[in-house]
C-alpha positions in Angstrom: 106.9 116.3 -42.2 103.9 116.9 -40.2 101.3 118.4 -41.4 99.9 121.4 -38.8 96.3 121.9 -38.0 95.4 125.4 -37.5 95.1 125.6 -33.8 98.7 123.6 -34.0 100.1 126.4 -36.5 99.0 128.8 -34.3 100.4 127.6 -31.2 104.1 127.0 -33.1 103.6 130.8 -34.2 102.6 132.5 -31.2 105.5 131.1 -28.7 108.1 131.1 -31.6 107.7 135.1 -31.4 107.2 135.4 -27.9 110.5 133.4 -27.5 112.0 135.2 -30.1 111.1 138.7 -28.6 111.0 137.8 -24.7 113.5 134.9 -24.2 116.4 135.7 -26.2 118.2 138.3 -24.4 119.0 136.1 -21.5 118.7 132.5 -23.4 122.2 131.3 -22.0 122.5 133.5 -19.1 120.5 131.2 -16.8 123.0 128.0 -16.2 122.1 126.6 -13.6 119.1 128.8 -12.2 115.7 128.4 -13.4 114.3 130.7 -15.6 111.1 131.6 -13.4 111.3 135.1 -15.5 110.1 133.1 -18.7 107.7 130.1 -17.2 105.8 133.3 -15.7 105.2 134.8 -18.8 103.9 131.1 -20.3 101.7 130.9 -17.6 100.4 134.0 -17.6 99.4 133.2 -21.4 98.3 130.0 -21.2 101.2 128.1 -22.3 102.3 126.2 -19.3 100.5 123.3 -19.5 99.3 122.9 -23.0 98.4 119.3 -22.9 96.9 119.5 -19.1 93.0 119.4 -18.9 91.9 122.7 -19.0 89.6 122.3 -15.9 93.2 122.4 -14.0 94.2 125.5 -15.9 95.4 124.0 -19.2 95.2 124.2 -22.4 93.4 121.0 -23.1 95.4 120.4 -25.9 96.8 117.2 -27.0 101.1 115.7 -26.3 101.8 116.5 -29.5 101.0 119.8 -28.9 103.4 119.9 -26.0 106.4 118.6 -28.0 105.5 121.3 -30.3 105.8 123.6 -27.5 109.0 122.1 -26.1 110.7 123.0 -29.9 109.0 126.5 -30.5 110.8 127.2 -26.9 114.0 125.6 -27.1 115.1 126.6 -30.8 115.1 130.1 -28.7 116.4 128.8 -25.3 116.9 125.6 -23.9 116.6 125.7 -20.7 113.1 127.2 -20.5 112.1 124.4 -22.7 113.9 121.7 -20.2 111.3 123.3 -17.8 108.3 122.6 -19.9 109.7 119.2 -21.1 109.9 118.0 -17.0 106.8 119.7 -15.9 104.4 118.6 -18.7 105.7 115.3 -20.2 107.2 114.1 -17.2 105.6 113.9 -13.3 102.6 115.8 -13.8 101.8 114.2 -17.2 101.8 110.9 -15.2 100.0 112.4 -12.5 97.0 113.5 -14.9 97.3 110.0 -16.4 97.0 107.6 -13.4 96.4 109.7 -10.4 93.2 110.2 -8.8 91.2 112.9 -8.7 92.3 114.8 -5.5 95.9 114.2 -6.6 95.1 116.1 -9.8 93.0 118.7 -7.9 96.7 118.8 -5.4 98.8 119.6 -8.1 97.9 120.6 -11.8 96.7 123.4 -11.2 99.7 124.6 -9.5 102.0 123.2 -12.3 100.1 125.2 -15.0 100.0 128.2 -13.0 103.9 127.9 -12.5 103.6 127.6 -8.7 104.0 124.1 -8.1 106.9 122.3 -9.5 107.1 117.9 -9.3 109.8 116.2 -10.0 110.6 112.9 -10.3 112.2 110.3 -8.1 113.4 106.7 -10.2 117.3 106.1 -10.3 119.0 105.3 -6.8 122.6 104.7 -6.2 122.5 100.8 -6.6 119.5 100.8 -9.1 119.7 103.0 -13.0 118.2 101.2 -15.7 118.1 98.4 -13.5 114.7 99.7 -12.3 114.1 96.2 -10.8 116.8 96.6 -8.5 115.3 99.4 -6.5 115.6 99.4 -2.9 113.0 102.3 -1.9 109.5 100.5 -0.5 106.4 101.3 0.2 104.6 99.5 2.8 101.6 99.2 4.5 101.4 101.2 7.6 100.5 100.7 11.1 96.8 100.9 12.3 97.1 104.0 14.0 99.1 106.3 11.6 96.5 108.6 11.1 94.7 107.5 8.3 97.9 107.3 6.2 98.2 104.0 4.3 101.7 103.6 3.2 104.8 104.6 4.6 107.7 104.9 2.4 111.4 104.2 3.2 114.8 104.6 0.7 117.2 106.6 -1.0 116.7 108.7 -4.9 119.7 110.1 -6.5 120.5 112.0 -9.5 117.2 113.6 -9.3 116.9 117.1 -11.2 114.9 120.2 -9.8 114.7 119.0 -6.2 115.7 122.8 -5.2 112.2 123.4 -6.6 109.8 121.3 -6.3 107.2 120.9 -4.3 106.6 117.0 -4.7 108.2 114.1 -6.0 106.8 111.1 -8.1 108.5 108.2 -6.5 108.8 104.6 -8.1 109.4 102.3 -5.4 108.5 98.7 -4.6 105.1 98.0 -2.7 104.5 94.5 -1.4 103.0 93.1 -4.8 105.6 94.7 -6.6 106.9 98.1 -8.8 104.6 100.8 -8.5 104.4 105.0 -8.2 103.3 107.3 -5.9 104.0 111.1 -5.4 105.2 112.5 -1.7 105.2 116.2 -1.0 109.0 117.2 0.1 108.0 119.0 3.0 106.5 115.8 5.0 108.4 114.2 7.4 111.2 112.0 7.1 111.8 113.4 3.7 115.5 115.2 3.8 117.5 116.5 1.1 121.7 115.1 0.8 124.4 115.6 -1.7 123.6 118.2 -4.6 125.7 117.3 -7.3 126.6 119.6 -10.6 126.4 117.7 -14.3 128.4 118.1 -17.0 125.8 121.0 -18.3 126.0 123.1 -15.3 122.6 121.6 -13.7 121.9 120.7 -10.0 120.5 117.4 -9.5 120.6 115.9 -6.3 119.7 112.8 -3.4 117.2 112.7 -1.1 116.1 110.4 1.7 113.1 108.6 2.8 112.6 107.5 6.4 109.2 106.2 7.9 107.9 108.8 5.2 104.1 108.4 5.6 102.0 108.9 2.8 98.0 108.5 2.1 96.8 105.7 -0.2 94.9 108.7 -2.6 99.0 109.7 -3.5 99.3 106.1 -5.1 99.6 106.6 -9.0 100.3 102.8 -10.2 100.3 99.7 -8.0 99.2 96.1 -8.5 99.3 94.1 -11.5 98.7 97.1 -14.1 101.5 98.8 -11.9 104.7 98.6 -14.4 102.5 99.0 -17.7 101.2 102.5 -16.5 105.0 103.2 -15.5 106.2 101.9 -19.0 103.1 104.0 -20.2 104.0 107.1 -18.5 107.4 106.9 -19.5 106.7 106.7 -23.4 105.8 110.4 -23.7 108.5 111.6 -20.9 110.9 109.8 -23.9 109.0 111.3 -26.4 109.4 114.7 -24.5 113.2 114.1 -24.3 113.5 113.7 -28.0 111.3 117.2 -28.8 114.2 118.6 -26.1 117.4 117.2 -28.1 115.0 118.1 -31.8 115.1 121.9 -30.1 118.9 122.1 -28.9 120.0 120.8 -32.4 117.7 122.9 -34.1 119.0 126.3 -31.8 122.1 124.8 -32.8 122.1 124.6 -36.3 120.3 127.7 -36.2 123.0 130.0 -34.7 125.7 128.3 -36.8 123.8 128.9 -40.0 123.5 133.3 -39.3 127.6 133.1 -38.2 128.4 131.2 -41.6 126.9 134.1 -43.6 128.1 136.9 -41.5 132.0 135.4 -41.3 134.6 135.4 -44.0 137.6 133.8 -44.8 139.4 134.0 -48.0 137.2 137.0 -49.2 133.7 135.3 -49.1 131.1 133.6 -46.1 132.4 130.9 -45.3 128.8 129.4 -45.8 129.5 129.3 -49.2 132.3 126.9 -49.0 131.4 123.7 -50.7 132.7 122.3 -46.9 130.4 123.7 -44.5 127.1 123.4 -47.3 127.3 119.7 -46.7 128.0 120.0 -42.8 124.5 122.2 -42.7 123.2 119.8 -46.0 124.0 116.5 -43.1 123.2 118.3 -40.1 119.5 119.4 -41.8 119.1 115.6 -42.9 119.5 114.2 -39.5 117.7 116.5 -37.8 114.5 116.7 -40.2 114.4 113.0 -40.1 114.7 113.1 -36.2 111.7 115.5 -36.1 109.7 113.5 -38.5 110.3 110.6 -36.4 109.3 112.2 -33.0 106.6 114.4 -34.7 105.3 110.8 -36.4 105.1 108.6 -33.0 103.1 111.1 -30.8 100.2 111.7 -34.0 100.0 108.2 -34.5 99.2 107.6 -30.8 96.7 111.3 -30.5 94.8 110.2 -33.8 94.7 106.5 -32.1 93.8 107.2 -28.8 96.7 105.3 -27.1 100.1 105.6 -26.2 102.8 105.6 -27.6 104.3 102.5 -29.1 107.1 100.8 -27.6 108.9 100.6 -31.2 108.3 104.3 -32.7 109.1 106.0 -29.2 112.5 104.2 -28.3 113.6 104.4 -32.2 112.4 108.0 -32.1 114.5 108.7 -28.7 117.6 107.0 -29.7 117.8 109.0 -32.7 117.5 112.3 -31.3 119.7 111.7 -29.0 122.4 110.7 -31.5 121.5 113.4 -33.7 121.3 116.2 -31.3 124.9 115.4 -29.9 125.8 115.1 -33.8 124.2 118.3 -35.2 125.5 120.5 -32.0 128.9 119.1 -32.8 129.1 120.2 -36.4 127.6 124.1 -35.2 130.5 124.0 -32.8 132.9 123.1 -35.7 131.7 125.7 -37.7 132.2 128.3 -35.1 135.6 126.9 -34.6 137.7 128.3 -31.7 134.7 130.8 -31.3 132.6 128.3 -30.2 134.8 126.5 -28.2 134.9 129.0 -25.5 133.2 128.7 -22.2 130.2 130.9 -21.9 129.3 130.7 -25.7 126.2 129.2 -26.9 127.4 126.1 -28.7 129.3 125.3 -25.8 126.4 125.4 -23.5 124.3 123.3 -26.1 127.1 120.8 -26.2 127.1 119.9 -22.9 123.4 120.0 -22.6 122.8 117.7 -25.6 125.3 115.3 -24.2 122.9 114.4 -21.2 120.2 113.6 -23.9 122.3 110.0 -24.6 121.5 109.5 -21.1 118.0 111.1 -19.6 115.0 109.3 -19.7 116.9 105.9 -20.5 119.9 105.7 -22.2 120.7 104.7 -26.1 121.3 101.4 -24.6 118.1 100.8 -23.4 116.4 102.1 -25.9 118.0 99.8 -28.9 117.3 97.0 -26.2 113.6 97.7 -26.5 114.2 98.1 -30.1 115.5 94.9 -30.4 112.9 92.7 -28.3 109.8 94.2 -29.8 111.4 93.6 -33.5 112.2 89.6 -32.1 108.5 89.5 -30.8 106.7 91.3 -34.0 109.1 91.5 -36.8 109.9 94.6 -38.7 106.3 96.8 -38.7 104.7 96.7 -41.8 103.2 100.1 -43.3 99.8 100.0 -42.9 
């Protein structure tokens, strides 16, 4: 397992007690409204934003350091660490990456200061993994448009905190190709459809784009580099998602292990039946080896100075997300009709671990990216 520096152990110590003592009262009472009661309280202490420069307010700390947030939070409650997951692996994570420097002055600072929230804009009705088959351009805009290079025109759906955010990060398809830019959701042109509800309770929702106009210094990715810096981007968002489903398995096995000890049957916990000490033995193997794998891709890429690998990320994502939906299963079990009821924890964390099989690209693409980069390479050698 990894091994912590001491400004990491720190960090994993600090919010697991101010989760523990802030969050936990109301950790499933939020469904499907945002928890602004808890990102207030990170901000204010310097933990929204962790890997964010600090000269946009913060902490100038590494991604790893960010999925480490993402489990301190979500072991405690999930939905607060959904919010950090979206708002410092995702958009603004791409933003700091590939955006220039008056798009980082625009927004960061607002995102670590829990003002400004960005989401992001990639699957439309006709286009999922299919990111190819977008229809949404970009294109160059008339001469007298006010100094505003692009104007964008299409349709986003299935898009998670639109009621919130500020901006968007859009990947649509300029002239040359796939690219990214962000657009602010009050310009014109920009209107909001359909919400829709998920299986976990969330809003996610459609928008539209028509004769949006947009400056060329909102332009994250475009040109030949365009897709790489997308792929790029979207390593760590995956690596985010599998710190997410790490956390909801953990808060799941968690909560199963204290009502184990505490309930009897037959005169004696029912922890101590040979039955459930292999469910938690299982459910403890998977999840440690999940961790180890998610933990392992993000070092190797800090201590290299790159991103993350193709290989370790989508292995590392497809097994979380199997695991998570796995390990949350098994609490449930153990909780039997208990858990089963509407409004309980493991409930919740079932439904929400679920949508891990399917955010940030689905167990299908992942093994497909598996599979090519094991053709291309071979098996990777331990070096």
């Amino acid at each position: 397992m990894l091994a912590l520096n001491e400004e990491q152990r720190m960090l994993v110590e600090t919010l697991s007690d101010l989760a523990e003592n802030e969050f936990a009262e109301r950790a499933f009472e939020w469904g499907d409204e945002t928890p602004w009661e808890n990102i207030e309280t990170l901000a204010e202490r310097g933990f929204l934003g962790v890997n964010i420069g600090t000269e946009y307010g913060g902490g100038g700390m590494t991604e790893l350091a960010a999925i480490l947030t993402i489990e301190a939070v979500g072991r405690v409650c999930p939905d607060t660490a959904q919010y950090i997951y979206e708002q410092q692996m995702v958009a603004p994570r791409a933003i700091e990456m590939f955006g220039s420097e008056d798009l980082k002055e625009r927004y960061l600072p607002g995102v670590t200061s829990g003002e400004t929230c960005v989401a992001v804009g990639i699957s439309e009705p006709e286009a999922g993994s299919d990111v190819a088959a977008m229809n949404t351009t970009a294109e160059p805009a008339s001469a007298d448009a006010d100094g505003d290079a692009l104007v964008v025109d299409g349709e986003k759906t299935w898009v998670s905190s639109v009621r919130d955010a500020d901006a968007v990060l859009l990947w649509v398809k300029f002239p040359e190709g796939l690219g990214t830019l962000v657009v602010d959701f009050d310009s014109d042109g920009v209107e909001v459809g359909e919400h829709f509800t998920n299986m976990a309770g969330h809003t996610q929702s459609q928008f539209f784009l028509n004769d949006v106009h947009v400056p060329e210094a909102n332009v994250l990715a475009r040109g030949e580099d365009a897709f790489v810096k997308q792929l790029q981007a979207l390593n760590w968002e995956r690596l985010g998602s599998s710190a997410l489903a790490n956390a909801l398995a953990r808060n799941g096995l968690e909560r199963a292990l204290d009502y184990a000890g505490d309930r009897n049957q037959f005169g004696q916990p029912i922890a101590d039946f040979q039955g459930i000490e292999w469910k938690f033995a299982d459910m403890t193997k998977r999840l440690q080896a999940s961790r180890a794998l998610t933990f392992s891709a993000a070092q190797s890429a800090v201590d290299a100075g790159r991103i993350p690998a193709r290989m370790e990320t989508s292995v590392a994502k497809l097994y979380a997300s199997e695991t998570v939906e796995r390990v949350v299963s098994e609490a449930l079990q153990v909780f039997g009709a208990n858990g089963y009821q509407r409004g309980h924890p493991l409930e919740y964390l079932y439904r929400m671990a679920r949508g891990r099989r399917i955010a940030a690209g689905t167990d299908e693409i992942q093994k497909n990216q598996i599979a090519r980069v094991l053709k291309r390479d071979g098996f990777p050698s331990i070096t």
